[in-house]
C-alpha positions in Angstrom: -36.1 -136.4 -85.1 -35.0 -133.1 -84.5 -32.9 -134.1 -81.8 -30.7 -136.6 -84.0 -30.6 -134.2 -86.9 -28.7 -132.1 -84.5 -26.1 -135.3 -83.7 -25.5 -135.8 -86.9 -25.2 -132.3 -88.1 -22.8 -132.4 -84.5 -20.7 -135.3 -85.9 -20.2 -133.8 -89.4 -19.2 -130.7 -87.8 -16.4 -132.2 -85.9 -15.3 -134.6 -88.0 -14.8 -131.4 -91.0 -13.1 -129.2 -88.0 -10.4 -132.2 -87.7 -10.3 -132.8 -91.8 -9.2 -129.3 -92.0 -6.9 -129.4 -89.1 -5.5 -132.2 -90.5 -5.1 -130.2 -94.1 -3.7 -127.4 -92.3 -1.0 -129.2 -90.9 0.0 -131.7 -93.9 -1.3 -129.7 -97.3 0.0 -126.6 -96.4 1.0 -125.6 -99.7 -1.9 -126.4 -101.6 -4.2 -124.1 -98.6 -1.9 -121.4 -98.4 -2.3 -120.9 -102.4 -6.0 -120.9 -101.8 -6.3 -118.9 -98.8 -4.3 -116.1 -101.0 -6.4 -116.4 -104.0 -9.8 -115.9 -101.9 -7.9 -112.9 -99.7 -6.4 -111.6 -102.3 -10.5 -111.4 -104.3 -11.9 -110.0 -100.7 -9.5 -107.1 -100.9 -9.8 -106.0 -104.6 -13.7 -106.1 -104.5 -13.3 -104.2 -101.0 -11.1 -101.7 -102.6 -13.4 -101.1 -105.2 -16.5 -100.8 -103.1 -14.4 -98.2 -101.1 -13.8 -96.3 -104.2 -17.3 -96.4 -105.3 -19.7 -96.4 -102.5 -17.3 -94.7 -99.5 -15.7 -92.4 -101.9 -12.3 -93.6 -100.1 -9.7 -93.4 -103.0 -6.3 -94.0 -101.2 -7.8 -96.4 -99.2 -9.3 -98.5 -102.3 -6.3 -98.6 -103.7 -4.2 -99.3 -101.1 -7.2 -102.5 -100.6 -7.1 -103.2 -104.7 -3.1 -103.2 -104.9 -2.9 -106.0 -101.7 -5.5 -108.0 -103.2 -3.9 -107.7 -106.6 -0.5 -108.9 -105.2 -2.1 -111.6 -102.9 -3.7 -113.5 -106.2 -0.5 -113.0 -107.7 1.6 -114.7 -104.8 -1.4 -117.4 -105.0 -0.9 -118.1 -108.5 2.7 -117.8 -108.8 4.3 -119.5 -105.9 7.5 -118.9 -107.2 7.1 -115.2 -106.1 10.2 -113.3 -105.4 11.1 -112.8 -101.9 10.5 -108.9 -102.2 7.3 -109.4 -103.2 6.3 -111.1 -100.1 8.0 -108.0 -98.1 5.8 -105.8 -100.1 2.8 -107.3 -99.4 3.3 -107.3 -96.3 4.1 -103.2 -95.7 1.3 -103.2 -98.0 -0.8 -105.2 -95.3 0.5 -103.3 -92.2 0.0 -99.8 -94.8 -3.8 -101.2 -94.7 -3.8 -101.9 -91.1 -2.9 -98.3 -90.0 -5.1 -96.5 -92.7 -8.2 -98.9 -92.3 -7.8 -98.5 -88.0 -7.0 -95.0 -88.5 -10.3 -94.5 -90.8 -13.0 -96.7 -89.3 -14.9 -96.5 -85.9 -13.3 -97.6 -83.0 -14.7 -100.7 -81.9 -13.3 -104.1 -80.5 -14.0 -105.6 -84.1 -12.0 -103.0 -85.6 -8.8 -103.8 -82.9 -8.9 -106.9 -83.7 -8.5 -106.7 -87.3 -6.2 -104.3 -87.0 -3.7 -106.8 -84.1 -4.7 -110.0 -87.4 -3.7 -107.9 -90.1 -0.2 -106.2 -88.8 0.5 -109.8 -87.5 -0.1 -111.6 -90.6 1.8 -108.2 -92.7 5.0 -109.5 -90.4 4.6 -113.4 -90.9 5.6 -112.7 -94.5 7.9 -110.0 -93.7 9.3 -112.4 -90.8 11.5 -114.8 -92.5 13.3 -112.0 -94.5 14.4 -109.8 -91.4 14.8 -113.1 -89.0 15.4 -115.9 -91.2 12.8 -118.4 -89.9 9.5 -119.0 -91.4 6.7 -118.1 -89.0 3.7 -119.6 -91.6 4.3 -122.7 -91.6 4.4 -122.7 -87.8 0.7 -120.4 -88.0 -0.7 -123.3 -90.1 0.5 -125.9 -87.5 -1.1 -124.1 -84.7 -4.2 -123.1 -86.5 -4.8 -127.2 -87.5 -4.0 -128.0 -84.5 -6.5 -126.1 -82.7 -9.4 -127.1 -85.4 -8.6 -130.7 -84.6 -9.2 -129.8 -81.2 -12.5 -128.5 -81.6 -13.1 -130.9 -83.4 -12.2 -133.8 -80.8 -13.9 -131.8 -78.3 -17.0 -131.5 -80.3 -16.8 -135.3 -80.8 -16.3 -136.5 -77.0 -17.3 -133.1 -75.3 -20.6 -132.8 -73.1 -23.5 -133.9 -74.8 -26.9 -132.0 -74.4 
């Protein structure tokens, strides 16, 4: 019994890693807007737990004005373009002071390489005049529908 709960749990796995691949390439829009709404909560309730617990005012703010702006680019798509260049200083800002502030560890490098590299994917097509997110969300659904295939024909135990 246990032993098919596991397939099954297995199969539904896989077959939601390629669902979202496949949303990730085709419903870009819709995710996008979604992804900034739920970013955009993450950093205003982490700004103000910095502000209350950690005492870290500059920091807080810096958290609370990116989330702030990243609901706002959800919920407005028609955003101006300067908006998305602000965010994304703002983004790199909170790269450098978050790094800068926090103990050195391989979790905090990696946030730190994530966050200055999605701050330039919206800065990107400003300064270079391409548009690196749509090309993210291609590779990133592309590699869940991977996993997911994988997970579906891979080795089973």
């Amino acid at each position: 019994m246990a032993k098919s709960k596991s397939a099954l749990s297995s199969l539904l796995i896989a077959i939601a890693y390629i669902a979202v691949g496949v949303l990730f390439i085709i419903k870009q829009d819709a995710l996008l807007k979604w992804i900034l709404i739920i970013a955009g909560a993450f950093f205003a309730l982490q700004g103000l737990f910095d502000i209350i617990k950690n005492k870290e005012t500059l920091t807080g703010l810096v958290k609370i004005v990116i989330g702030v702006a990243l609901i706002l680019c959800g919920v407005i798509p028609a955003l101006s373009v300067y908006a998305l260049i602000a965010l994304g200083a703002l983004l790199i800002l909170n790269a450098i002071l978050t790094f800068f502030s926090s103990p050195k560890n391989v979790f905090s490098v990696i946030a730190f390489i994530l966050t200055i590299i999605v701050g330039l994917t919206l800065i990107a097509p400003q300064l270079f005049g391409f548009s690196l997110v749509s090309w993210v969300f291609i590779i990133v659904g592309v590699i869940f529908i991977i996993n997911g295939i994988i997970m579906l024909f891979g080795k089973r135990k």
